[in-house]
C-alpha positions as CSV (number, residue, x, y, z in Angstrom):
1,X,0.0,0.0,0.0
2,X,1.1,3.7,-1.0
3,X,1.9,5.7,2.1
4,X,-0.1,8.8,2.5
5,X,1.9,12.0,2.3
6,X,1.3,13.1,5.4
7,X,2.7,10.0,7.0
8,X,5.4,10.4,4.2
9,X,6.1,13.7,5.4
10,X,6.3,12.8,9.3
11,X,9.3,10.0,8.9
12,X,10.9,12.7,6.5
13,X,10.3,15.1,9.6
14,X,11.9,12.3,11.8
15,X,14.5,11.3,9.6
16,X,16.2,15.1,9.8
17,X,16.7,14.8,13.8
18,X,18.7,12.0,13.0
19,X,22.7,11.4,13.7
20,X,24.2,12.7,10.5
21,X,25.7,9.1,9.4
22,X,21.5,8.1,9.2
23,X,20.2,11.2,7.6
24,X,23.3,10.7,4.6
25,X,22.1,6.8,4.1
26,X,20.9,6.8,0.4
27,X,18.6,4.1,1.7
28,X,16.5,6.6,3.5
29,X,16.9,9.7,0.6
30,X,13.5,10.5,-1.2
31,X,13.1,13.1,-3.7
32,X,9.9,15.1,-3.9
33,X,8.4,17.3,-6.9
34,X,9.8,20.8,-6.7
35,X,8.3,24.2,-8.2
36,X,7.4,24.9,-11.6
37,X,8.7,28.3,-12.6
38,X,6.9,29.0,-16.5
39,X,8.4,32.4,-18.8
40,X,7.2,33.8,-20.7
41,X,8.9,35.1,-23.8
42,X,6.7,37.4,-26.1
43,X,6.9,36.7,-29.6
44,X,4.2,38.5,-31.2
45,X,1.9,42.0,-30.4
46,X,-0.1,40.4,-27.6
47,X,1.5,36.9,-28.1
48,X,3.8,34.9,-25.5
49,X,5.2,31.5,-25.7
50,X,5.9,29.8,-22.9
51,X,8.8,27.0,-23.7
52,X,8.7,23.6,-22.4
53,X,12.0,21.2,-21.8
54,X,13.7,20.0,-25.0
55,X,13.7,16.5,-23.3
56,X,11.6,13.7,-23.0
57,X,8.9,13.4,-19.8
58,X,10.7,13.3,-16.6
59,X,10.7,13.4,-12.6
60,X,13.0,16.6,-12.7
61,X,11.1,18.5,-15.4
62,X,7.7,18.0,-13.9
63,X,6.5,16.8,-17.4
64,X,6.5,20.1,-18.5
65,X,7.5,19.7,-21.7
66,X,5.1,21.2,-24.5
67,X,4.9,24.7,-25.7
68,X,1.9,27.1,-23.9
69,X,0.8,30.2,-25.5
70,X,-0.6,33.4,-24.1
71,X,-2.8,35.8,-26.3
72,X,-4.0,38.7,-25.2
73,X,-7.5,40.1,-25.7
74,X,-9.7,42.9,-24.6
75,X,-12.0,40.6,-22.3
76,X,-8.8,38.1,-20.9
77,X,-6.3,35.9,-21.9
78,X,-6.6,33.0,-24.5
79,X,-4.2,30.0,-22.9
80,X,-3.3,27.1,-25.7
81,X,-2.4,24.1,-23.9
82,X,-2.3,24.7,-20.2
83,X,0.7,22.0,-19.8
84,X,0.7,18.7,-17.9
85,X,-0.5,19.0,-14.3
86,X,-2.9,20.7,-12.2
87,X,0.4,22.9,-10.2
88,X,1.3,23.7,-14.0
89,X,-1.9,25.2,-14.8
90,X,-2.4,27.3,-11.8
91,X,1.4,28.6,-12.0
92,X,0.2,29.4,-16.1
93,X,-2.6,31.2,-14.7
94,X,-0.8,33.6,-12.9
95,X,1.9,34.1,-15.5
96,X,-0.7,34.8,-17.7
97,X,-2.7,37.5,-15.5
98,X,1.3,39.1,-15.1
99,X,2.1,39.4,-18.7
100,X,-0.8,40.7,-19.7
101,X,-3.0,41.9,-16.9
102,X,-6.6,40.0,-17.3
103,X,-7.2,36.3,-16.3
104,X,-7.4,33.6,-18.1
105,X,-11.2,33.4,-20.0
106,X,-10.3,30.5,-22.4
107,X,-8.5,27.4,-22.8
108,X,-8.1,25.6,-25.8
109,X,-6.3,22.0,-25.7
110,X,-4.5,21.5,-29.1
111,X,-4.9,17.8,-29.3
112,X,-5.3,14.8,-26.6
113,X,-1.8,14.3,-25.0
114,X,-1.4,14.7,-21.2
115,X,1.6,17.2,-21.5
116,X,-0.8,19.5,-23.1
117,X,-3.9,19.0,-21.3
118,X,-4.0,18.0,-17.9
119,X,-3.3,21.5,-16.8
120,X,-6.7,22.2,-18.0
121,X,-7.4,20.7,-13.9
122,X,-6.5,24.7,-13.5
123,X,-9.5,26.2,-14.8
124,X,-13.5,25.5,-14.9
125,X,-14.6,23.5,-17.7
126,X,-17.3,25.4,-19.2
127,X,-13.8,27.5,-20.3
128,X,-11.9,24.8,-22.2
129,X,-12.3,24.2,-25.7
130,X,-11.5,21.6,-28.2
131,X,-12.3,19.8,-31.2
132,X,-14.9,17.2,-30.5
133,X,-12.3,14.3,-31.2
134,X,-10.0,15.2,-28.7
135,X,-12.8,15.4,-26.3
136,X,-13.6,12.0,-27.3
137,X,-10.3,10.7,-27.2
138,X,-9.9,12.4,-23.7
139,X,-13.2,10.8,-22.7
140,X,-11.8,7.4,-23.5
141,X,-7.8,7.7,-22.2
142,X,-7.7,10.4,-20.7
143,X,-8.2,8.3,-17.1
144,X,-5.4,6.2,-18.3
145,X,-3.0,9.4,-19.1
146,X,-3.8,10.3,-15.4
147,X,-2.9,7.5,-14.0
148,X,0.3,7.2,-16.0
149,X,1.5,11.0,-15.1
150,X,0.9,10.1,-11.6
151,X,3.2,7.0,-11.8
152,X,6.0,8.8,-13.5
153,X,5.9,12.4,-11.3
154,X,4.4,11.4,-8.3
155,X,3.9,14.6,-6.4
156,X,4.4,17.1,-8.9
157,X,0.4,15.7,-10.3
158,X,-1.0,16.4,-6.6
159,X,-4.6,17.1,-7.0
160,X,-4.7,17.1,-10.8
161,X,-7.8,15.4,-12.4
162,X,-8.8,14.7,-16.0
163,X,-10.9,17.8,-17.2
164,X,-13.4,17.3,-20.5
165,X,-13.7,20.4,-22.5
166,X,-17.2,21.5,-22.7
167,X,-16.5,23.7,-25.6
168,X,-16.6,21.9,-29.1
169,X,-14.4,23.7,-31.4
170,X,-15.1,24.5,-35.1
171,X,-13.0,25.5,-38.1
172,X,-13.2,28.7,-38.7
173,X,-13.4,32.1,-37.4
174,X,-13.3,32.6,-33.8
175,X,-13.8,36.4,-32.2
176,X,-12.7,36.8,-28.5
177,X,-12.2,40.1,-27.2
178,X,-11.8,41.8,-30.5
179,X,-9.3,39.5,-31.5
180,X,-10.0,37.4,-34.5
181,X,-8.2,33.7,-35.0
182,X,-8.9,31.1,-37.4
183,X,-9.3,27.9,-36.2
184,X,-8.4,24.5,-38.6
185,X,-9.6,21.2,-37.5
186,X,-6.9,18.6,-38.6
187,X,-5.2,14.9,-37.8
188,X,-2.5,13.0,-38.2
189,X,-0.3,13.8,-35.1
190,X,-3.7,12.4,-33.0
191,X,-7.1,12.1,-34.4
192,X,-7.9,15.8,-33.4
193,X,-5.0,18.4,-34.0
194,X,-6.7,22.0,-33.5
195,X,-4.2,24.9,-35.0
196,X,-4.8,28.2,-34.6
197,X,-3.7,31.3,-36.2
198,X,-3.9,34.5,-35.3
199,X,-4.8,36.7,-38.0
200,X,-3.2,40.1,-36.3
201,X,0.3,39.0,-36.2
202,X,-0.2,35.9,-38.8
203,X,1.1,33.8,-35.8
204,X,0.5,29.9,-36.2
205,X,-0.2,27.9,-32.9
206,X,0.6,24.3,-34.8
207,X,0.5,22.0,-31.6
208,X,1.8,18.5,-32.5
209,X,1.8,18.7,-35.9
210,X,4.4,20.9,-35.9
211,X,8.3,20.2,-34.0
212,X,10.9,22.6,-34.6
213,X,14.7,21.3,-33.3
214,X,13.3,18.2,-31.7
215,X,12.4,14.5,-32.6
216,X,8.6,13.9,-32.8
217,X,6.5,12.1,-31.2
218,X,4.1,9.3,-32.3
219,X,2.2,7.2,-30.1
220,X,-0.9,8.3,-32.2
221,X,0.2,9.1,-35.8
222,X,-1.2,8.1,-39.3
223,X,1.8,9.6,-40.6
224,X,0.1,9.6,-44.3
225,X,-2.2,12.3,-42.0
226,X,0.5,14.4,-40.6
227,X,2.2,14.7,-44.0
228,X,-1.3,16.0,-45.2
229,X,-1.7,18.0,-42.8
230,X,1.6,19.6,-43.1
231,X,0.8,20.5,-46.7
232,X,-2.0,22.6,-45.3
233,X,-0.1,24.2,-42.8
234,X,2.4,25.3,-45.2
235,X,-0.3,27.1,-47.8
236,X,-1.3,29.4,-44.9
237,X,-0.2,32.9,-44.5
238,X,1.9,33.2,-41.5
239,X,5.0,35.1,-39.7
240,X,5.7,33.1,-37.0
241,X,5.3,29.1,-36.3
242,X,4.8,28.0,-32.8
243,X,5.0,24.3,-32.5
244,X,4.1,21.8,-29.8
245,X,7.7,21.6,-28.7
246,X,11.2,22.9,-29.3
247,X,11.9,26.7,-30.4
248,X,9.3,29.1,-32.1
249,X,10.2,29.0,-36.0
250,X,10.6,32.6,-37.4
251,X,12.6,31.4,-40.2
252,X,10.3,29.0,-41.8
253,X,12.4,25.9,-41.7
254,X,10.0,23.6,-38.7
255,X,7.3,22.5,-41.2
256,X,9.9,21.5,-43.4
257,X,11.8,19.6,-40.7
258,X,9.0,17.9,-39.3
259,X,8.1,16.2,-42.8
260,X,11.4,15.1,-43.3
261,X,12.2,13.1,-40.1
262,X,7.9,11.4,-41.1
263,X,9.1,10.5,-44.3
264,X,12.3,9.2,-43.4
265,X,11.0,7.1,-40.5
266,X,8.3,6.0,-42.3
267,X,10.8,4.5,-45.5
268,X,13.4,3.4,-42.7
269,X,10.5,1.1,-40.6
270,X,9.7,-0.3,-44.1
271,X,12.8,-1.1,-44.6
272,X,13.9,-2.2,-41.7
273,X,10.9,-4.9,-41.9
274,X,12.0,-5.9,-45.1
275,X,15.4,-6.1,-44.3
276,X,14.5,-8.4,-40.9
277,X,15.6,-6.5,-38.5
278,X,14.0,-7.0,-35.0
279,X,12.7,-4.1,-32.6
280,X,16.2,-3.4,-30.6
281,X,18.3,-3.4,-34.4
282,X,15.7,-0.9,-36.0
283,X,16.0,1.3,-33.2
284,X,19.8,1.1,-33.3
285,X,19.6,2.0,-37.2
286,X,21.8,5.6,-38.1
287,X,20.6,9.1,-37.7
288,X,20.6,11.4,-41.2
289,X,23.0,13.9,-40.3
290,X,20.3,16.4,-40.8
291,X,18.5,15.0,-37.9
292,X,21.1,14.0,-35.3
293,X,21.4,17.4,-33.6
294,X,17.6,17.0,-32.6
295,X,16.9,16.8,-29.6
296,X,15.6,13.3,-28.4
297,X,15.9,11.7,-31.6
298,X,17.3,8.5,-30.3
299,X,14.4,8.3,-27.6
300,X,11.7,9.2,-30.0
301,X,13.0,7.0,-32.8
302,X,13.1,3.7,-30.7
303,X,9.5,5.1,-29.5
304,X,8.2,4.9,-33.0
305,X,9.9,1.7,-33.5
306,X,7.3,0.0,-30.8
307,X,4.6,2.0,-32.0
308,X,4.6,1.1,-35.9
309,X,6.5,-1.8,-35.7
310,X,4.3,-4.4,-35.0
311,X,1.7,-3.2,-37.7
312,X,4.6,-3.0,-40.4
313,X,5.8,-6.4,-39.7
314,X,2.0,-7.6,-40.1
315,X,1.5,-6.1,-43.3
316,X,5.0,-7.2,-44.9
317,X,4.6,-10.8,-43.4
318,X,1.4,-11.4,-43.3
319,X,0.5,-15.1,-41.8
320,X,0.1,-17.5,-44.2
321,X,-3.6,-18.7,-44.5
322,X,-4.8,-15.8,-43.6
């Protein structure tokens, strides 16, 4: 049985009164969740970013690893993805109210994935917004993604439950506090990838479909999707690119990069299924030079490995008889 943290907290208390030789023993060290400190950076008039870790989810980042973004409007601030925990959202909320002196008065969730969304625990419900897929998808996992963040950060997920958005997003134009965005519903980094663009600065939020500088992530990707989608993304009139994660893009180059690493892992799987490789030797397989500064690419490449593997293998070796 789990301790409770108060009991957790009285032998740490205990512990500290200790003869120094006990209190050293690594046998009785614990570590706890510490404080998340978000910046904000502004990027745009009325637009902030607030960067995540280039790293994969961890204790000592708090899973705060996506991109958040801030726009300012005359009746409050607009907050994309309000991060992974419940600590995270609160600690966006005030950041927000700093940078640009009104509250938080809407939430959108750019696609289904806890280090996005479960922030959302921050703020009522009737105030976050997204596209009816990710609220499905959210409905049917987002339990599981709980429990999942609470296994791998422990403390730092004190308090945070799984919040529904009761705002269904449409594409199309949105008007809050005489700012106008355009809203696109697309797929193919999850079955719901909302972007956002706002039309005053030609700013585009891209979420997931979108990494700029760092390896992507696929535990939901139809990759044939995301390349799709990518093709829309890069007809529509913008300045600025903010993807999910890694550096804002104000030289046009993250669309670009984000294709290239889909269509190389997609050929190199195939490949490597042809070729016989198992699991471990296709996620040993080289790095293109023009990806191996990325960050994460040798985590997220043996991460697509499990994820498409299986399926690749089925379809290039099918059973026989069947």
């Amino acid at each position: 049985m789990r301790p409770h943290r108060r009991a957790l907290s009285a032998a740490l208390a205990c512990v500290l009164v200790l003869p120094a030789v006990v209190v050293a023993s690594p046998a009785l060290a614990e570590t706890f969740a510490g404080t998340y400190a978000p910046v904000a950076e502004q990027v745009a008039d009325g637009i902030w970013v607030v960067r995540g870790a280039d790293a994969e989810i961890r204790f000592d980042n708090g899973g705060a690893i996506a991109n958040s973004v801030f726009i300012a409007t005359d009746s409050g601030t607009v907050l994309v993805d309000p991060g992974p925990s419940l600590a995270y959202g609160k600690a966006l909320a005030t950041l927000a109210r700093q940078v640009t002196g009104k509250p938080v008065v809407r939430v959108y969730l750019t696609h289904l994935h806890p280090d996005h969304g479960l922030g959302a625990a921050a703020f009522a419900p009737a105030i976050v917004h997204a596209l009816p897929a990710t609220r499905h998808d959210i409905e049917r996992d987002g339990a599981g993604f709980s429990d999942a963040f609470y296994r791998m950060l422990a403390d730092w997920m004190v308090g945070t439950g799984v919040v529904v958005p009761q705002g269904d997003v449409i594409e199309g134009a949105a008007e809050i506090g005489g700012r106008r965005l355009q809203l696109f519903a697309m797929a193919g980094h999850s079955h719901g990838d909302l972007v956002i663009l706002d039309e005053r600065t030609g700013t585009l939020i891209a979420g997931d479909l979108v990494f700029h500088d760092r390896a992507p992530s696929t535990p939901h990707a139809d990759i044939a999707g995301w390349l799709a989608a990518l093709d829309r993304l890069d007809a529509l009139p913008k300045r600025i690119v903010v993807p999910g994660h890694g550096p804002v893009d104000t030289g046009g180059t993250s669309i670009a990069q984000t294709r290239g690493w889909l269509a190389w892992l997609r050929a190199s799987l195939r490949q490597a299924v042809v070729e016989g490789k198992d699991m471990n030797e296709a996620g040993a397989m080289p790095i293109p030079a023009q990806f191996a500064a990325m960050k994460v690419a040798r985590y997220e490449l043996q991460r697509s490995v499990s994820h498409f593997y299986p399926a690749l293998e089925a379809e290039v070796f099918p059973e026989i008889g069947r």
